[in-house]
C-alpha positions in Angstrom: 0.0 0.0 0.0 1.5 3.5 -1.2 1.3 5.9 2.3 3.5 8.8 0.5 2.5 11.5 -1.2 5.7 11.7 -3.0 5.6 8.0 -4.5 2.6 10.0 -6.6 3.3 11.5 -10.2 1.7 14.5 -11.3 -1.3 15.9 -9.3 0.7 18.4 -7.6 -2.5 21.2 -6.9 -4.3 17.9 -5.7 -1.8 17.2 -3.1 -1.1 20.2 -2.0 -4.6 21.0 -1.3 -5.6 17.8 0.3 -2.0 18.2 2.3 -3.6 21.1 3.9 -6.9 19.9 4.6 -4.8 17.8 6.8 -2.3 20.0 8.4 -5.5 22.5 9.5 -7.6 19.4 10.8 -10.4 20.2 7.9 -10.6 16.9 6.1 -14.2 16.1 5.4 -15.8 13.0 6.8 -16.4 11.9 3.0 -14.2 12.7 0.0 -14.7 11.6 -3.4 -11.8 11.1 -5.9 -12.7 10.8 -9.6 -11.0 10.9 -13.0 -10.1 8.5 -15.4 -8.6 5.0 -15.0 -4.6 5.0 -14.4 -3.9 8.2 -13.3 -2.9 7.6 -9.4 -6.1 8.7 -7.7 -6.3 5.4 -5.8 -2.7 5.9 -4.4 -3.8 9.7 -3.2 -6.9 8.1 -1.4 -4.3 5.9 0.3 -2.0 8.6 1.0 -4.7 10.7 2.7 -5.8 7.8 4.6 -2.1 6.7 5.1 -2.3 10.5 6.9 -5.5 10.8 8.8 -4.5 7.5 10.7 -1.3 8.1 11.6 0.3 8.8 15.0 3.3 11.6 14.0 2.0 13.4 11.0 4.4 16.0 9.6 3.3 18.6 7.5 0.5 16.8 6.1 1.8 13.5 5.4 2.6 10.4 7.0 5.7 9.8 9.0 6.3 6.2 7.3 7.8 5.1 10.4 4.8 5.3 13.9 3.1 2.1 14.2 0.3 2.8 12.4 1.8 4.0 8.7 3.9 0.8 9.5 1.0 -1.3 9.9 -0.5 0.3 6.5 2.2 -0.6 4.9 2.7 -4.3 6.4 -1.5 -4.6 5.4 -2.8 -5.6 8.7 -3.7 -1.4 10.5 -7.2 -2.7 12.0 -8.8 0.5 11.5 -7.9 0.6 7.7 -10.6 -1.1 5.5 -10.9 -1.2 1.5 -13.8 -2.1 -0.2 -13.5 -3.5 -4.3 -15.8 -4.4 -6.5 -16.6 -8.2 -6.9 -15.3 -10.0 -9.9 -18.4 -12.7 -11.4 -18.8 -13.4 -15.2 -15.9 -10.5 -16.2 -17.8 -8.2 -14.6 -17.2 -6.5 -11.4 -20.1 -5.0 -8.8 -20.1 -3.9 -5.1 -22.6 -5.3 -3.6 -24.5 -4.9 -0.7 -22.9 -7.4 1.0 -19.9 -5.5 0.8 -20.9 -2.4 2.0 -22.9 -4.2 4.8 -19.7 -5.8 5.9 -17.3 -3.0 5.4 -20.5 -1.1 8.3 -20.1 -4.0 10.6 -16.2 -3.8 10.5 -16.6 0.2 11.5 -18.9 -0.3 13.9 -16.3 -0.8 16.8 -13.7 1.8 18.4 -10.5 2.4 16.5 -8.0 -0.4 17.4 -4.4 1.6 16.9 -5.4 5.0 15.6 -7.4 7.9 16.7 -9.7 7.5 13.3 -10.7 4.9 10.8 -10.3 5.0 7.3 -12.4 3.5 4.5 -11.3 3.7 0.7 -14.5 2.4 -1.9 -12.6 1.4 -5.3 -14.6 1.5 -7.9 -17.6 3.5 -6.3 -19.1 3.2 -9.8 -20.0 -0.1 -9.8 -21.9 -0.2 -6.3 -25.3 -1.2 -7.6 -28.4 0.5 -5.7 -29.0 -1.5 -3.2 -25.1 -1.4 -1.7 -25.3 2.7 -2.8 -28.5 3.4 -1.0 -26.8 1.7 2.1 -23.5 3.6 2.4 -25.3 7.0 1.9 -27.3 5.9 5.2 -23.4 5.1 6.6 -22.5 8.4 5.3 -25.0 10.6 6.9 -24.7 9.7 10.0 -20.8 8.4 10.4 -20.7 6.7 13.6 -17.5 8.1 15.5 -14.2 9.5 13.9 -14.2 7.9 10.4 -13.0 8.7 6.9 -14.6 7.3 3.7 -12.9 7.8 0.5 -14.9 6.9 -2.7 -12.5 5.9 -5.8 -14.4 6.7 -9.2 -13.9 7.0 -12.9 -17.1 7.8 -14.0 -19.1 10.5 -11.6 -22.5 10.3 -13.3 -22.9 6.6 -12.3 -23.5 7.1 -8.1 -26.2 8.7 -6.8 -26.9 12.3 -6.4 -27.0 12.3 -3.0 -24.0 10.5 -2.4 -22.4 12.9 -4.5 -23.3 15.8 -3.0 -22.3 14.7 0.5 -18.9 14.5 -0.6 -16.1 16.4 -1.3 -15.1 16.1 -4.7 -11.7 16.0 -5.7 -11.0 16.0 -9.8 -7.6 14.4 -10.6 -6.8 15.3 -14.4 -5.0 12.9 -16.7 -1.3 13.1 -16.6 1.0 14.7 -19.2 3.0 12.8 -21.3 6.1 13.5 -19.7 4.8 12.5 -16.4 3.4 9.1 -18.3 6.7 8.8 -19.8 8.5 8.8 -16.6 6.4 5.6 -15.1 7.1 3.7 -17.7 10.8 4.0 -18.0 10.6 3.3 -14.1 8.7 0.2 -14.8 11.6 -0.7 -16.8 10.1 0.2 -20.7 12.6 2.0 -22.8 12.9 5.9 -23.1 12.2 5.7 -27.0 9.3 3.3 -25.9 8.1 5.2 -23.3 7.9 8.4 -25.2 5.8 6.5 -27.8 3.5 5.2 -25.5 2.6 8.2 -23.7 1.2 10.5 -26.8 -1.7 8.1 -27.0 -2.3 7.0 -23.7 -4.9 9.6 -22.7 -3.9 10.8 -20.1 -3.4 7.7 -18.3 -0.7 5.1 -17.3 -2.7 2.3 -17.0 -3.6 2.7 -20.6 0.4 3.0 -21.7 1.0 -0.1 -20.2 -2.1 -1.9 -21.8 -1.0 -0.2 -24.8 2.6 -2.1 -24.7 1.8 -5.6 -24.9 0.5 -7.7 -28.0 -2.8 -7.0 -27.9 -2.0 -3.5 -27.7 -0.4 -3.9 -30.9 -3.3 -6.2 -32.2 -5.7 -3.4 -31.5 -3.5 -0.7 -33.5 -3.5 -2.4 -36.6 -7.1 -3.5 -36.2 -7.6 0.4 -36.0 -5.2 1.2 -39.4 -7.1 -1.9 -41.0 -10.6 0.1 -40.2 -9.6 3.1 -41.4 -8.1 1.3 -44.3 -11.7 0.1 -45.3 -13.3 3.5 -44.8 -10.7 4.8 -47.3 -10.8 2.4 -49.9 -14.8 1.8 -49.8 -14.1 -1.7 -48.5 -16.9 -0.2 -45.3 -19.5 -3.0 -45.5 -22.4 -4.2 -42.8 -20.1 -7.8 -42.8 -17.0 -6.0 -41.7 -19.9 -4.0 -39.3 -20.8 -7.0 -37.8 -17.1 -9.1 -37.3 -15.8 -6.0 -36.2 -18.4 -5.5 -33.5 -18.2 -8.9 -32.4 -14.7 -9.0 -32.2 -14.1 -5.7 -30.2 -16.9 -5.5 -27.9 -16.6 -9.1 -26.4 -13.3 -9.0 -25.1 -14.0 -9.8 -21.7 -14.1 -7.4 -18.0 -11.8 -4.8 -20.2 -14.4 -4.3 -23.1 -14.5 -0.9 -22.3 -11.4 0.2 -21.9 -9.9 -2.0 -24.7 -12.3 -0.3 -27.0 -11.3 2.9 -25.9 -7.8 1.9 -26.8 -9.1 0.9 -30.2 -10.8 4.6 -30.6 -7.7 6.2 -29.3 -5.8 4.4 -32.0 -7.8 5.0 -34.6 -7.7 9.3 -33.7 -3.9 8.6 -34.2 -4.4 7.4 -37.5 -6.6 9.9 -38.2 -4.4 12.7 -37.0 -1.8 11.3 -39.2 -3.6 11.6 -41.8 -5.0 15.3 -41.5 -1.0 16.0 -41.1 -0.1 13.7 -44.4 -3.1 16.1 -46.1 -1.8 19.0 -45.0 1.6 18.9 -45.6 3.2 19.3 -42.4 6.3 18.6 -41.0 5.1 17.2 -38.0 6.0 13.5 -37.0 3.2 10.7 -37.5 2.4 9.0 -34.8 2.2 5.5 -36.5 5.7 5.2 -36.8 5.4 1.1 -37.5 2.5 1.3 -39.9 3.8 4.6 -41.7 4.0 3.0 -45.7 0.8 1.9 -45.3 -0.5 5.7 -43.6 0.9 7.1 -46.5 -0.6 5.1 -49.2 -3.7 5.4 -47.7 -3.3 9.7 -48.2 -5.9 11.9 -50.2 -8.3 8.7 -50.0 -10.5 10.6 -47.9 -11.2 14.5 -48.3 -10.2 17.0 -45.5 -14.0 17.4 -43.8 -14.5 13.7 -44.2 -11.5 13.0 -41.6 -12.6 16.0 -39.8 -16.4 14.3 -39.4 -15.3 10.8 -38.5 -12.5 12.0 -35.9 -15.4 14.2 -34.3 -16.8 10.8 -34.0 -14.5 9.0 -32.3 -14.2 11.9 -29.7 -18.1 11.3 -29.5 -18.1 7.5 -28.7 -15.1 7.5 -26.8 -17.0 9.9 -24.4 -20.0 7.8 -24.4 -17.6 4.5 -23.8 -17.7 6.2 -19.9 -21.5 5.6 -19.6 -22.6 2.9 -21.9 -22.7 -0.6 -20.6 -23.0 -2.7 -23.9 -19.5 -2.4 -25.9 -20.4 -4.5 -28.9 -23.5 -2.0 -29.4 -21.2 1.3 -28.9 -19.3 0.1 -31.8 -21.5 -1.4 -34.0 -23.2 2.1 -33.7 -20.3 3.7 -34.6 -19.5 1.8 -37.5 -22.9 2.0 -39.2 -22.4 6.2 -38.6 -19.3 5.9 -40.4 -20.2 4.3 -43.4 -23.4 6.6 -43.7 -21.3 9.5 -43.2 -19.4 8.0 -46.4 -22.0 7.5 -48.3 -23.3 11.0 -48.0 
Protein backbone atom coordinates (compact mmCIF):
# COMPACT_ATOMS: atom_id res chain seq x y z
CA UNK A 1 0.00 0.00 0.00
CA UNK A 2 1.50 3.49 -1.18
CA UNK A 3 1.32 5.89 2.32
CA UNK A 4 3.49 8.76 0.50
CA UNK A 5 2.53 11.52 -1.25
CA UNK A 6 5.75 11.72 -2.98
CA UNK A 7 5.57 8.05 -4.48
CA UNK A 8 2.60 9.97 -6.60
CA UNK A 9 3.34 11.46 -10.15
CA UNK A 10 1.73 14.52 -11.31
CA UNK A 11 -1.26 15.86 -9.32
CA UNK A 12 0.75 18.44 -7.61
CA UNK A 13 -2.50 21.20 -6.91
CA UNK A 14 -4.34 17.88 -5.72
CA UNK A 15 -1.81 17.21 -3.14
CA UNK A 16 -1.12 20.25 -1.98
CA UNK A 17 -4.61 21.01 -1.32
CA UNK A 18 -5.57 17.84 0.28
CA UNK A 19 -2.03 18.22 2.33
CA UNK A 20 -3.59 21.14 3.88
CA UNK A 21 -6.91 19.94 4.56
CA UNK A 22 -4.76 17.77 6.78
CA UNK A 23 -2.32 20.00 8.45
CA UNK A 24 -5.49 22.45 9.50
CA UNK A 25 -7.64 19.38 10.77
CA UNK A 26 -10.37 20.19 7.85
CA UNK A 27 -10.56 16.86 6.07
CA UNK A 28 -14.23 16.05 5.39
CA UNK A 29 -15.82 13.01 6.81
CA UNK A 30 -16.43 11.93 2.95
CA UNK A 31 -14.22 12.74 0.01
CA UNK A 32 -14.68 11.59 -3.44
CA UNK A 33 -11.79 11.14 -5.95
CA UNK A 34 -12.66 10.81 -9.57
CA UNK A 35 -11.05 10.90 -13.00
CA UNK A 36 -10.13 8.55 -15.37
CA UNK A 37 -8.56 5.05 -14.95
CA UNK A 38 -4.64 4.96 -14.36
CA UNK A 39 -3.93 8.24 -13.29
CA UNK A 40 -2.85 7.61 -9.42
CA UNK A 41 -6.05 8.70 -7.72
CA UNK A 42 -6.34 5.42 -5.76
CA UNK A 43 -2.72 5.95 -4.36
CA UNK A 44 -3.78 9.67 -3.22
CA UNK A 45 -6.88 8.07 -1.40
CA UNK A 46 -4.25 5.94 0.34
CA UNK A 47 -1.96 8.59 0.98
CA UNK A 48 -4.66 10.73 2.66
CA UNK A 49 -5.83 7.82 4.55
CA UNK A 50 -2.07 6.67 5.15
CA UNK A 51 -2.28 10.52 6.89
CA UNK A 52 -5.46 10.76 8.84
CA UNK A 53 -4.49 7.49 10.72
CA UNK A 54 -1.32 8.14 11.59
CA UNK A 55 0.27 8.76 15.01
CA UNK A 56 3.27 11.64 13.99
CA UNK A 57 1.98 13.43 10.96
CA UNK A 58 4.39 16.01 9.56
CA UNK A 59 3.26 18.57 7.49
CA UNK A 60 0.47 16.77 6.06
CA UNK A 61 1.77 13.55 5.45
CA UNK A 62 2.62 10.40 7.03
CA UNK A 63 5.69 9.76 9.03
CA UNK A 64 6.26 6.24 7.33
CA UNK A 65 7.82 5.10 10.38
CA UNK A 66 4.78 5.35 13.91
CA UNK A 67 3.14 2.05 14.16
CA UNK A 68 0.31 2.83 12.44
CA UNK A 69 1.84 4.05 8.72
CA UNK A 70 3.87 0.79 9.53
CA UNK A 71 1.03 -1.34 9.90
CA UNK A 72 -0.51 0.34 6.53
CA UNK A 73 2.24 -0.59 4.91
CA UNK A 74 2.68 -4.29 6.39
CA UNK A 75 -1.54 -4.61 5.43
CA UNK A 76 -2.76 -5.61 8.73
CA UNK A 77 -3.71 -1.39 10.46
CA UNK A 78 -7.21 -2.70 12.02
CA UNK A 79 -8.83 0.48 11.48
CA UNK A 80 -7.90 0.60 7.73
CA UNK A 81 -10.57 -1.15 5.48
CA UNK A 82 -10.94 -1.21 1.46
CA UNK A 83 -13.82 -2.12 -0.17
CA UNK A 84 -13.51 -3.48 -4.26
CA UNK A 85 -15.75 -4.39 -6.53
CA UNK A 86 -16.60 -8.24 -6.87
CA UNK A 87 -15.29 -10.01 -9.86
CA UNK A 88 -18.37 -12.69 -11.38
CA UNK A 89 -18.84 -13.43 -15.20
CA UNK A 90 -15.87 -10.48 -16.18
CA UNK A 91 -17.76 -8.18 -14.57
CA UNK A 92 -17.18 -6.47 -11.38
CA UNK A 93 -20.06 -4.98 -8.82
CA UNK A 94 -20.15 -3.87 -5.14
CA UNK A 95 -22.59 -5.32 -3.57
CA UNK A 96 -24.48 -4.92 -0.67
CA UNK A 97 -22.90 -7.44 1.02
CA UNK A 98 -19.91 -5.47 0.84
CA UNK A 99 -20.88 -2.41 1.99
CA UNK A 100 -22.85 -4.25 4.82
CA UNK A 101 -19.69 -5.83 5.86
CA UNK A 102 -17.31 -2.96 5.45
CA UNK A 103 -20.47 -1.06 8.27
CA UNK A 104 -20.07 -4.03 10.61
CA UNK A 105 -16.22 -3.79 10.52
CA UNK A 106 -16.57 0.19 11.50
CA UNK A 107 -18.92 -0.27 13.94
CA UNK A 108 -16.28 -0.84 16.77
CA UNK A 109 -13.68 1.81 18.35
CA UNK A 110 -10.46 2.36 16.47
CA UNK A 111 -8.04 -0.37 17.38
CA UNK A 112 -4.41 1.61 16.93
CA UNK A 113 -5.41 5.01 15.65
CA UNK A 114 -7.41 7.87 16.65
CA UNK A 115 -9.69 7.51 13.33
CA UNK A 116 -10.74 4.86 10.77
CA UNK A 117 -10.28 5.05 7.27
CA UNK A 118 -12.40 3.54 4.48
CA UNK A 119 -11.32 3.67 0.67
CA UNK A 120 -14.52 2.40 -1.90
CA UNK A 121 -12.56 1.44 -5.28
CA UNK A 122 -14.57 1.48 -7.86
CA UNK A 123 -17.63 3.48 -6.31
CA UNK A 124 -19.12 3.22 -9.80
CA UNK A 125 -19.96 -0.12 -9.83
CA UNK A 126 -21.95 -0.19 -6.31
CA UNK A 127 -25.32 -1.17 -7.59
CA UNK A 128 -28.44 0.53 -5.69
CA UNK A 129 -28.95 -1.55 -3.23
CA UNK A 130 -25.07 -1.43 -1.74
CA UNK A 131 -25.25 2.74 -2.85
CA UNK A 132 -28.54 3.37 -1.01
CA UNK A 133 -26.85 1.69 2.09
CA UNK A 134 -23.54 3.61 2.36
CA UNK A 135 -25.29 6.99 1.92
CA UNK A 136 -27.26 5.93 5.24
CA UNK A 137 -23.40 5.11 6.56
CA UNK A 138 -22.51 8.40 5.28
CA UNK A 139 -24.96 10.65 6.86
CA UNK A 140 -24.71 9.69 10.04
CA UNK A 141 -20.76 8.36 10.44
CA UNK A 142 -20.67 6.67 13.56
CA UNK A 143 -17.48 8.08 15.46
CA UNK A 144 -14.20 9.46 13.87
CA UNK A 145 -14.19 7.91 10.45
CA UNK A 146 -13.00 8.74 6.85
CA UNK A 147 -14.61 7.28 3.72
CA UNK A 148 -12.94 7.83 0.55
CA UNK A 149 -14.92 6.94 -2.68
CA UNK A 150 -12.50 5.88 -5.82
CA UNK A 151 -14.40 6.66 -9.16
CA UNK A 152 -13.94 6.97 -12.92
CA UNK A 153 -17.13 7.77 -14.03
CA UNK A 154 -19.14 10.48 -11.59
CA UNK A 155 -22.54 10.32 -13.29
CA UNK A 156 -22.86 6.55 -12.32
CA UNK A 157 -23.49 7.13 -8.13
CA UNK A 158 -26.21 8.68 -6.76
CA UNK A 159 -26.92 12.34 -6.36
CA UNK A 160 -27.02 12.30 -2.95
CA UNK A 161 -23.99 10.53 -2.36
CA UNK A 162 -22.37 12.89 -4.53
CA UNK A 163 -23.30 15.79 -3.04
CA UNK A 164 -22.26 14.75 0.50
CA UNK A 165 -18.85 14.46 -0.64
CA UNK A 166 -16.10 16.39 -1.28
CA UNK A 167 -15.08 16.10 -4.73
CA UNK A 168 -11.68 16.03 -5.70
CA UNK A 169 -11.04 16.00 -9.79
CA UNK A 170 -7.59 14.37 -10.62
CA UNK A 171 -6.76 15.26 -14.43
CA UNK A 172 -4.95 12.88 -16.65
CA UNK A 173 -1.34 13.06 -16.62
CA UNK A 174 0.95 14.68 -19.16
CA UNK A 175 2.97 12.79 -21.25
CA UNK A 176 6.08 13.52 -19.70
CA UNK A 177 4.76 12.46 -16.40
CA UNK A 178 3.39 9.11 -18.25
CA UNK A 179 6.69 8.77 -19.80
CA UNK A 180 8.53 8.77 -16.62
CA UNK A 181 6.43 5.63 -15.08
CA UNK A 182 7.06 3.74 -17.69
CA UNK A 183 10.75 4.03 -18.03
CA UNK A 184 10.60 3.32 -14.14
CA UNK A 185 8.68 0.17 -14.79
CA UNK A 186 11.65 -0.73 -16.80
CA UNK A 187 10.09 0.24 -20.67
CA UNK A 188 12.64 2.04 -22.81
CA UNK A 189 12.89 5.87 -23.10
CA UNK A 190 12.15 5.74 -26.95
CA UNK A 191 9.28 3.35 -25.95
CA UNK A 192 8.07 5.21 -23.27
CA UNK A 193 7.90 8.41 -25.23
CA UNK A 194 5.79 6.55 -27.84
CA UNK A 195 3.47 5.16 -25.55
CA UNK A 196 2.61 8.25 -23.71
CA UNK A 197 1.19 10.47 -26.79
CA UNK A 198 -1.68 8.08 -26.95
CA UNK A 199 -2.27 6.95 -23.74
CA UNK A 200 -4.88 9.56 -22.74
CA UNK A 201 -3.87 10.85 -20.08
CA UNK A 202 -3.43 7.74 -18.33
CA UNK A 203 -0.68 5.14 -17.28
CA UNK A 204 -2.67 2.29 -17.00
CA UNK A 205 -3.59 2.70 -20.61
CA UNK A 206 0.42 3.01 -21.65
CA UNK A 207 0.97 -0.09 -20.24
CA UNK A 208 -2.06 -1.90 -21.78
CA UNK A 209 -0.99 -0.22 -24.82
CA UNK A 210 2.57 -2.09 -24.70
CA UNK A 211 1.81 -5.55 -24.94
CA UNK A 212 0.46 -7.70 -27.97
CA UNK A 213 -2.77 -7.00 -27.88
CA UNK A 214 -1.99 -3.51 -27.70
CA UNK A 215 -0.38 -3.89 -30.94
CA UNK A 216 -3.28 -6.15 -32.16
CA UNK A 217 -5.72 -3.39 -31.50
CA UNK A 218 -3.52 -0.72 -33.51
CA UNK A 219 -3.54 -2.44 -36.61
CA UNK A 220 -7.13 -3.53 -36.19
CA UNK A 221 -7.59 0.43 -36.05
CA UNK A 222 -5.18 1.20 -39.41
CA UNK A 223 -7.08 -1.86 -41.03
CA UNK A 224 -10.58 0.15 -40.19
CA UNK A 225 -9.61 3.07 -41.39
CA UNK A 226 -8.08 1.34 -44.26
CA UNK A 227 -11.67 0.11 -45.31
CA UNK A 228 -13.25 3.46 -44.84
CA UNK A 229 -10.69 4.76 -47.27
CA UNK A 230 -10.79 2.36 -49.94
CA UNK A 231 -14.80 1.85 -49.82
CA UNK A 232 -14.14 -1.73 -48.46
CA UNK A 233 -16.86 -0.23 -45.29
CA UNK A 234 -19.45 -2.98 -45.47
CA UNK A 235 -22.37 -4.18 -42.82
CA UNK A 236 -20.06 -7.75 -42.85
CA UNK A 237 -17.03 -5.96 -41.74
CA UNK A 238 -19.85 -3.98 -39.27
CA UNK A 239 -20.83 -7.05 -37.78
CA UNK A 240 -17.11 -9.12 -37.31
CA UNK A 241 -15.76 -5.99 -36.16
CA UNK A 242 -18.44 -5.49 -33.52
CA UNK A 243 -18.17 -8.87 -32.42
CA UNK A 244 -14.75 -9.00 -32.21
CA UNK A 245 -14.08 -5.66 -30.23
CA UNK A 246 -16.92 -5.52 -27.89
CA UNK A 247 -16.60 -9.05 -26.41
CA UNK A 248 -13.30 -8.97 -25.06
CA UNK A 249 -14.05 -9.81 -21.68
CA UNK A 250 -14.08 -7.35 -18.01
CA UNK A 251 -11.83 -4.82 -20.17
CA UNK A 252 -14.39 -4.30 -23.13
CA UNK A 253 -14.52 -0.92 -22.33
CA UNK A 254 -11.35 0.18 -21.85
CA UNK A 255 -9.89 -2.02 -24.67
CA UNK A 256 -12.32 -0.27 -26.97
CA UNK A 257 -11.25 2.91 -25.92
CA UNK A 258 -7.83 1.95 -26.84
CA UNK A 259 -9.06 0.88 -30.22
CA UNK A 260 -10.82 4.55 -30.60
CA UNK A 261 -7.73 6.18 -29.26
CA UNK A 262 -5.81 4.36 -32.01
CA UNK A 263 -7.79 5.04 -34.61
CA UNK A 264 -7.74 9.27 -33.68
CA UNK A 265 -3.93 8.63 -34.16
CA UNK A 266 -4.44 7.38 -37.47
CA UNK A 267 -6.56 9.94 -38.25
CA UNK A 268 -4.40 12.69 -36.99
CA UNK A 269 -1.80 11.32 -39.23
CA UNK A 270 -3.60 11.60 -41.77
CA UNK A 271 -5.01 15.28 -41.52
CA UNK A 272 -0.97 16.01 -41.09
CA UNK A 273 -0.12 13.72 -44.44
CA UNK A 274 -3.07 16.11 -46.14
CA UNK A 275 -1.83 19.02 -45.03
CA UNK A 276 1.63 18.89 -45.61
CA UNK A 277 3.20 19.33 -42.41
CA UNK A 278 6.27 18.57 -40.97
CA UNK A 279 5.06 17.21 -37.96
CA UNK A 280 5.97 13.49 -37.01
CA UNK A 281 3.24 10.65 -37.49
CA UNK A 282 2.38 8.95 -34.80
CA UNK A 283 2.18 5.50 -36.54
CA UNK A 284 5.72 5.20 -36.79
CA UNK A 285 5.41 1.06 -37.50
CA UNK A 286 2.51 1.33 -39.94
CA UNK A 287 3.79 4.65 -41.68
CA UNK A 288 4.01 3.01 -45.70
CA UNK A 289 0.77 1.94 -45.30
CA UNK A 290 -0.52 5.73 -43.62
CA UNK A 291 0.94 7.14 -46.53
CA UNK A 292 -0.59 5.12 -49.17
CA UNK A 293 -3.74 5.40 -47.67
CA UNK A 294 -3.26 9.75 -48.16
CA UNK A 295 -5.86 11.90 -50.16
CA UNK A 296 -8.35 8.75 -50.00
CA UNK A 297 -10.51 10.56 -47.88
CA UNK A 298 -11.20 14.54 -48.28
CA UNK A 299 -10.23 16.99 -45.54
CA UNK A 300 -14.05 17.38 -43.84
CA UNK A 301 -14.54 13.74 -44.16
CA UNK A 302 -11.50 13.02 -41.61
CA UNK A 303 -12.60 16.01 -39.79
CA UNK A 304 -16.40 14.35 -39.45
CA UNK A 305 -15.31 10.78 -38.51
CA UNK A 306 -12.48 11.98 -35.87
CA UNK A 307 -15.42 14.20 -34.26
CA UNK A 308 -16.80 10.80 -34.05
CA UNK A 309 -14.54 8.99 -32.27
CA UNK A 310 -14.22 11.86 -29.65
CA UNK A 311 -18.10 11.31 -29.45
CA UNK A 312 -18.12 7.53 -28.72
CA UNK A 313 -15.10 7.55 -26.79
CA UNK A 314 -17.01 9.92 -24.36
CA UNK A 315 -20.04 7.76 -24.39
CA UNK A 316 -17.63 4.53 -23.82
CA UNK A 317 -17.66 6.17 -19.93
CA UNK A 318 -21.55 5.61 -19.58
CA UNK A 319 -22.65 2.90 -21.95
CA UNK A 320 -22.71 -0.65 -20.56
CA UNK A 321 -22.98 -2.68 -23.92
CA UNK A 322 -19.54 -2.42 -25.88
CA UNK A 323 -20.36 -4.45 -28.93
CA UNK A 324 -23.53 -1.99 -29.37
CA UNK A 325 -21.24 1.26 -28.95
CA UNK A 326 -19.28 0.14 -31.76
CA UNK A 327 -21.46 -1.37 -33.98
CA UNK A 328 -23.22 2.13 -33.67
CA UNK A 329 -20.30 3.73 -34.61
CA UNK A 330 -19.51 1.85 -37.46
CA UNK A 331 -22.87 1.99 -39.19
CA UNK A 332 -22.44 6.20 -38.65
CA UNK A 333 -19.30 5.91 -40.38
CA UNK A 334 -20.24 4.33 -43.43
CA UNK A 335 -23.37 6.59 -43.70
CA UNK A 336 -21.28 9.51 -43.21
CA UNK A 337 -19.36 7.96 -46.37
CA UNK A 338 -21.99 7.48 -48.28
CA UNK A 339 -23.29 11.03 -47.99
Amino acid sequence: MNISWDNITGHKSNIERLKTLCREDMVPHSMLFCGIDGIGKKMAAQAMAATLLCHHPVNGSACGGCPSCKALIAGTHPDFFTVEPEVKKGNGTIVIDLIREMQGKIARVPIMSKARAVIIDDAQTMNDAAANSLLKTIEEPGGQIYFILVTNSIMALLDTIISRCMREEFAGLSPEDISSVLVKQGIPLHQANYLSTFADGSVRQAMLLNDEEGASLQKSAVDFFEACATGELDMEKVWSEGKSLGTMGKQDKLKLRQWFGFLAMVLRDQLVLYSGSEVTLYNQTDISRINKLTGQLTHNQLIAILKLVRDYQGRLRYSVEPQLTVESFIIKVKTLLED
